[in-house]
C-alpha positions as CSV (number, residue, x, y, z in Angstrom):
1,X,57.9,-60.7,33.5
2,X,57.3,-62.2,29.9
3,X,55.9,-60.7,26.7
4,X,52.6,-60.9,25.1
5,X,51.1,-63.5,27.9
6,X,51.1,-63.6,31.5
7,X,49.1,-65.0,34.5
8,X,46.6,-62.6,33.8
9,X,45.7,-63.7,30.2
10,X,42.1,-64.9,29.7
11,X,42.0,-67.4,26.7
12,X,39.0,-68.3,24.5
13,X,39.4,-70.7,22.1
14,X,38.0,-70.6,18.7
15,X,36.8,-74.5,17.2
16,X,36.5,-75.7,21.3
17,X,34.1,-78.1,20.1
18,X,36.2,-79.5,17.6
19,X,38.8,-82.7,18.1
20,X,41.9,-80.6,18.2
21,X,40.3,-77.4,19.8
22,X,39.0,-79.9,22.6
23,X,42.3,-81.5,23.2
24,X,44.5,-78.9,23.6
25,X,41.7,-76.7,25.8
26,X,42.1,-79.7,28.6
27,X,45.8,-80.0,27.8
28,X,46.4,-75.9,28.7
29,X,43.6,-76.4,31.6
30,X,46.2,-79.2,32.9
31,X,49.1,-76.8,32.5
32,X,47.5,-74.0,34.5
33,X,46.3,-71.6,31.5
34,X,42.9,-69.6,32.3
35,X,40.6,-70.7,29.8
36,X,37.5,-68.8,30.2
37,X,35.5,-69.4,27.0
38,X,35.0,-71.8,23.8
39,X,33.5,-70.3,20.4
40,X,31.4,-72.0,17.9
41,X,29.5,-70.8,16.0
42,X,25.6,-72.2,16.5
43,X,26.9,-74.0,19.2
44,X,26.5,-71.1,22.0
45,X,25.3,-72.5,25.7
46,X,26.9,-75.9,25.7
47,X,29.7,-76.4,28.1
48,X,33.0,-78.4,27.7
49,X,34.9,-80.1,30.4
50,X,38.2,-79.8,30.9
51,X,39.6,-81.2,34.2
52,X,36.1,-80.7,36.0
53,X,36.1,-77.2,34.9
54,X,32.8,-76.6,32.6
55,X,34.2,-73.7,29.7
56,X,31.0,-72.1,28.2
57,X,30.4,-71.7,24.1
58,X,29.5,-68.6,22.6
59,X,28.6,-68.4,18.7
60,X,30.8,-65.5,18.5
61,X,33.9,-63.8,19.8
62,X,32.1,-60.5,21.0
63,X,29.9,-62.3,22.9
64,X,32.5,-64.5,25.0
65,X,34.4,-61.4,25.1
66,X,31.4,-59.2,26.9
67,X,30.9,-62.1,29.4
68,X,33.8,-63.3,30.4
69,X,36.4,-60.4,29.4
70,X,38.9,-62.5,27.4
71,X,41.8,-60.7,26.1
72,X,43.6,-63.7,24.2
73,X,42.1,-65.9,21.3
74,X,43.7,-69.5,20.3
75,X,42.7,-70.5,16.8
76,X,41.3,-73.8,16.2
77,X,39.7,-73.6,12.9
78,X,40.0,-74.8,9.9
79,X,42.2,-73.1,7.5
80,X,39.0,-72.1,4.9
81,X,37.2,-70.5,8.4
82,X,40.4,-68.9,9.8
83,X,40.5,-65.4,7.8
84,X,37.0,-65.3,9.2
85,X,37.6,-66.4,12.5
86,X,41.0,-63.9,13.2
87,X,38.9,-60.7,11.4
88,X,36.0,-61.7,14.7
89,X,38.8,-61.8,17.2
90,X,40.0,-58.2,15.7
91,X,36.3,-56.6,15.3
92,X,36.0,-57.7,19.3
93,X,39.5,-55.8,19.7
94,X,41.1,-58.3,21.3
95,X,44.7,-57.8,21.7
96,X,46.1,-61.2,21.1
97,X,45.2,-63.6,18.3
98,X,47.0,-66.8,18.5
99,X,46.3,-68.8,14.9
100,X,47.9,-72.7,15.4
101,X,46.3,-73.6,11.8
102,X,48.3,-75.1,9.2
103,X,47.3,-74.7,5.6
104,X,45.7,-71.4,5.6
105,X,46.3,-69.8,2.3
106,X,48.4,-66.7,2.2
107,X,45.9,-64.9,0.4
108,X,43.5,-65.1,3.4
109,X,46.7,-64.3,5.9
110,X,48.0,-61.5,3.8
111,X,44.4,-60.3,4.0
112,X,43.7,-60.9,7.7
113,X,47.2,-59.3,9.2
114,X,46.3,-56.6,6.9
115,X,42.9,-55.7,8.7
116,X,44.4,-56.4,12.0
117,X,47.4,-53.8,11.7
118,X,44.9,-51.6,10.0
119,X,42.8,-51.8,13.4
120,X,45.9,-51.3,15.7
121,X,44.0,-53.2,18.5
122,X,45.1,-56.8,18.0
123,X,49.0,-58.9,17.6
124,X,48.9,-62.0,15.5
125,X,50.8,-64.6,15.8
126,X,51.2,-67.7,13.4
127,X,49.3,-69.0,11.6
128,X,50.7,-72.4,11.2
129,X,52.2,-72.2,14.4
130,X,52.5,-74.2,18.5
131,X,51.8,-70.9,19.9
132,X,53.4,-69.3,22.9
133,X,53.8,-70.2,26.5
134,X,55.2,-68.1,29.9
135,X,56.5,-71.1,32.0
136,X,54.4,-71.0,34.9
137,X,52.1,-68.2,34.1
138,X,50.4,-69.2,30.8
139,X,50.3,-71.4,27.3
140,X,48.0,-70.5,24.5
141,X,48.6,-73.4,22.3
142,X,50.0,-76.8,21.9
143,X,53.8,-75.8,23.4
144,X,53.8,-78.7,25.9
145,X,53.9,-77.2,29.5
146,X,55.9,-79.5,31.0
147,X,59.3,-79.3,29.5
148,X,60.9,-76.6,31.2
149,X,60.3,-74.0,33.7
150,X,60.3,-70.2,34.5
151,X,63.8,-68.2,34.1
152,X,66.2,-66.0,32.5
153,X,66.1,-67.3,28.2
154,X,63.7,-65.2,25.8
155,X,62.9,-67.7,22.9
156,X,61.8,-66.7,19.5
157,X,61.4,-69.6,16.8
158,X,60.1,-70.5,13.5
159,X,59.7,-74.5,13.8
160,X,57.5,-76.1,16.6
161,X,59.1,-79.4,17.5
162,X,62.5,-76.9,17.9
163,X,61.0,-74.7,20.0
164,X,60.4,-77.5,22.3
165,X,63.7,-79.1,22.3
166,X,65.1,-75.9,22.9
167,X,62.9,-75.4,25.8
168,X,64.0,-79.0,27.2
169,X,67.7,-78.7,26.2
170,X,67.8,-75.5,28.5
171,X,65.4,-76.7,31.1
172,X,67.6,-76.0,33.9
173,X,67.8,-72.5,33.1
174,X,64.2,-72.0,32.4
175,X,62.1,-69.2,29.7
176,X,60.2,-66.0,30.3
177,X,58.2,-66.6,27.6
178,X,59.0,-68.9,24.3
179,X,56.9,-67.9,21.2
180,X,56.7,-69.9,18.4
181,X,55.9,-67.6,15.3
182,X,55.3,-70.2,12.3
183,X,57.3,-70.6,9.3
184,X,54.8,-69.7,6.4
185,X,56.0,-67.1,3.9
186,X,53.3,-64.7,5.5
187,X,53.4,-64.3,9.3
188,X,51.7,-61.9,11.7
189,X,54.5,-61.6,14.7
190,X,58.1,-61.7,13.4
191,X,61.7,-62.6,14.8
192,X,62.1,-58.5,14.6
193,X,59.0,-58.2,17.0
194,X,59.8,-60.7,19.8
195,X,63.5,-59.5,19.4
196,X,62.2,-56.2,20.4
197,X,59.8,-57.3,23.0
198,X,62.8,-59.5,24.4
199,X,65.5,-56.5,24.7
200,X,62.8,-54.4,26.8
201,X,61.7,-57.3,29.1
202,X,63.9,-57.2,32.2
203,X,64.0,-60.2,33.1
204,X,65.1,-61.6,29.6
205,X,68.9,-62.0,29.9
206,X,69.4,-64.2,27.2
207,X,67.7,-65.1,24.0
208,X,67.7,-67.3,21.6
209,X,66.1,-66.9,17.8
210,X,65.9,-70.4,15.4
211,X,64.9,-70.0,12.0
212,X,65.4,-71.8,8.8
213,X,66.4,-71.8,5.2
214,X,64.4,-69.5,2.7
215,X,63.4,-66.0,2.5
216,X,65.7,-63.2,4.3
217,X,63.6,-63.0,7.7
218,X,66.8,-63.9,9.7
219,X,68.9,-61.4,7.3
220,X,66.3,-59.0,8.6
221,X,66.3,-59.9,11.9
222,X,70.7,-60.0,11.9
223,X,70.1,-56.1,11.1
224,X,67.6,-55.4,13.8
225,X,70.0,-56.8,16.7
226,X,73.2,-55.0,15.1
227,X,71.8,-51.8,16.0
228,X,69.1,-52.2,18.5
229,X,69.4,-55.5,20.7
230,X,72.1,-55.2,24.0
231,X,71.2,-58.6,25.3
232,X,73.3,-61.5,24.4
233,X,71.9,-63.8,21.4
234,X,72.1,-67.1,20.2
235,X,70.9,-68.3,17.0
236,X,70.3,-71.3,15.4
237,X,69.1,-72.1,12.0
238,X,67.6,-75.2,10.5
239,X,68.6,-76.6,7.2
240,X,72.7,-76.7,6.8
241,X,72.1,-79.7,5.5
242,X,69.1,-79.1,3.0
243,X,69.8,-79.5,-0.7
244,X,69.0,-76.5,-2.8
245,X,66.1,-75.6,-4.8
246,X,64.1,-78.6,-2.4
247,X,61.0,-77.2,-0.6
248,X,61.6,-78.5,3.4
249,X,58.3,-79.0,5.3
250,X,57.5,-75.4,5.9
251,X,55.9,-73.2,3.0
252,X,58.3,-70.6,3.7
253,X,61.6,-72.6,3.4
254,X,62.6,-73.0,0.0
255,X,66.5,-72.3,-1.2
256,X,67.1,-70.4,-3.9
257,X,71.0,-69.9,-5.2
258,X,72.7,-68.5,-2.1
259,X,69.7,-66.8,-1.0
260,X,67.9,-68.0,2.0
261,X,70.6,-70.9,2.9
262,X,71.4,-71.9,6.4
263,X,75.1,-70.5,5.7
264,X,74.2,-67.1,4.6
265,X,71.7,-66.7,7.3
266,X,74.7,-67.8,10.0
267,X,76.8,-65.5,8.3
268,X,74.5,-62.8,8.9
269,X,73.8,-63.5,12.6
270,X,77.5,-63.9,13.4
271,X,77.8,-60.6,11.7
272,X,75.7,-58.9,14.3
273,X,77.4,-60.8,16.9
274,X,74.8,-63.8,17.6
275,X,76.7,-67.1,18.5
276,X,75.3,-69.8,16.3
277,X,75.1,-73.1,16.7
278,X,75.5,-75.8,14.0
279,X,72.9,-78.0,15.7
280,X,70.3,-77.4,18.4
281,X,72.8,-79.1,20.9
282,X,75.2,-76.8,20.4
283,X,73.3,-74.2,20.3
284,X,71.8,-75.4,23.7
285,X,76.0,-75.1,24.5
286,X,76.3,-71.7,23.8
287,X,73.6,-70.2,25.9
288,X,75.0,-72.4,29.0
289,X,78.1,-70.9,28.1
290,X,76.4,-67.4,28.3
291,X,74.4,-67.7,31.4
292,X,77.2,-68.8,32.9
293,X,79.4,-65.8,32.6
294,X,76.8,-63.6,33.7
């Protein structure tokens, strides 16, 4: 199985007709995803090719959705146009809103997770994320499709370019899915949520959860295995080495005192019983170790 996407996910892509939008459309054609529809907005009837497959625009979400029953949307927009654009995808109810762009203000996010979990009809994940891939079933993003395979490891991570060296470092053991949830200070899925999703999917053995310095999220999430996760977990989180007080790449990781440092976040994942690794090798290690005992 996997969680939250699956070979019978229907993507549209909001900004097709844009640079990135384009590129990644004919990079998840390539990697087997269903793309079934493009949206922009006074663009509605063109086609774009992706592999020899001709993707139709619509000027809106509810109209792709009516023709071609798409049930995932993969936001290419840019940030001033997302809140709009994830607000469509909710009003068209449907149940997946996948937001890859960077730089939205948190205003607009607070604003946007707020109307979608006041709808109840549509999960949101990022923004300022890669998205999420099943390994052989589907990828709603820019994960690369290529680096790994379908198996046993649930993956759950903050940072992008991590997400995808875990996914190669335990290539020969292979993902049900790997979600990538964004490391902004405002965030629609959470570790909590895929942790959750993770421990009921039975064919997740194993997962792994990277995060980073700043905020408590990985505090949070420590808690949530303690008393409700059976599975084994590893964690991993970015930043040991980060001086404090220094803002590291991500809006969301930024040290304060003790608070938020890579130690006190492994301190609270080993207190739950997650194995963490000091580095993403070693992290990579520990779930060989795992797998291996089962």
């Amino acid at each position: 199985m996997a969680i939250y996407l699956d070979e019978n996910s229907r993507i549209l892509v909001q900004g097709i007709t844009g640079s990135e939008g384009g590129k990644h459309t004919r990079r998840m054609v390539a990697g087997g995803s269903n793309i079934v529809a493009g949206v922009t907005p006074g663009k509605g009837g063109q086609t774009v090719d992706a592999d020899g497959t001709a993707i139709p625009v619509f000027n809106s979400v509810q109209e792709a959705v009516d023709a071609t029953g798409a049930n995932v949307s993969v936001v290419f927009v840019p940030p001033k146009f997302t809140k709009g654009a994830v607000v469509e995808v909710v009003d068209a109810q449907v149940p997946l809103a996948v937001v890859i762009t960077e730089g939205v203000p948190v205003h607009d996010t607070a604003s946007f997770f707020t109307y979608a979990q006041n709808a109840g009809t549509t999960r949101v994940i990022g923004p300022n994320c890669p998205g999420l891939i099943s390994p052989g079933k589907s990828n709603a993003g820019i994960i690369p499709a290529d680096i790994t395979k379908p198996g046993k490891i649930g993956l759950v991570s903050k940072s992008g370019t991590l997400t995808y060296q875990m996914m190669f470092e335990c290539r020969d053991i292979g993902f049900t899915t790997c979600v990538g949830i964004g490391g902004d200070p405002v965030i629609g899925t959470t570790h909590i949520d895929c942790l959750a999703a993770f421990e009921e999917d039975p064919d997740t053995e194993v997962i792994i959860m990277i995060g980073e310095i700043g905020g408590d999220a990985e505090e949070r999430a420590a808690a949530f295995i303690k008393e409700n996760v059976t599975k084994p977990v590893v964690g991993y989180v970015a930043g040991f080495t980060a001086p404090e007080g220094k803002t590291m790449g991500h809006a969301g990781a930024i040290v304060s005192g003790s608070s938020g440092t890579a130690a006190a976040k492994a301190e609270a994942l080993e207190a739950a019983g997650v194995r963490v690794g000091k580095t993403p090798a070693q992290a990579a290690r520990l779930v060989h170790e795992i797998v291996a005992g089962l």
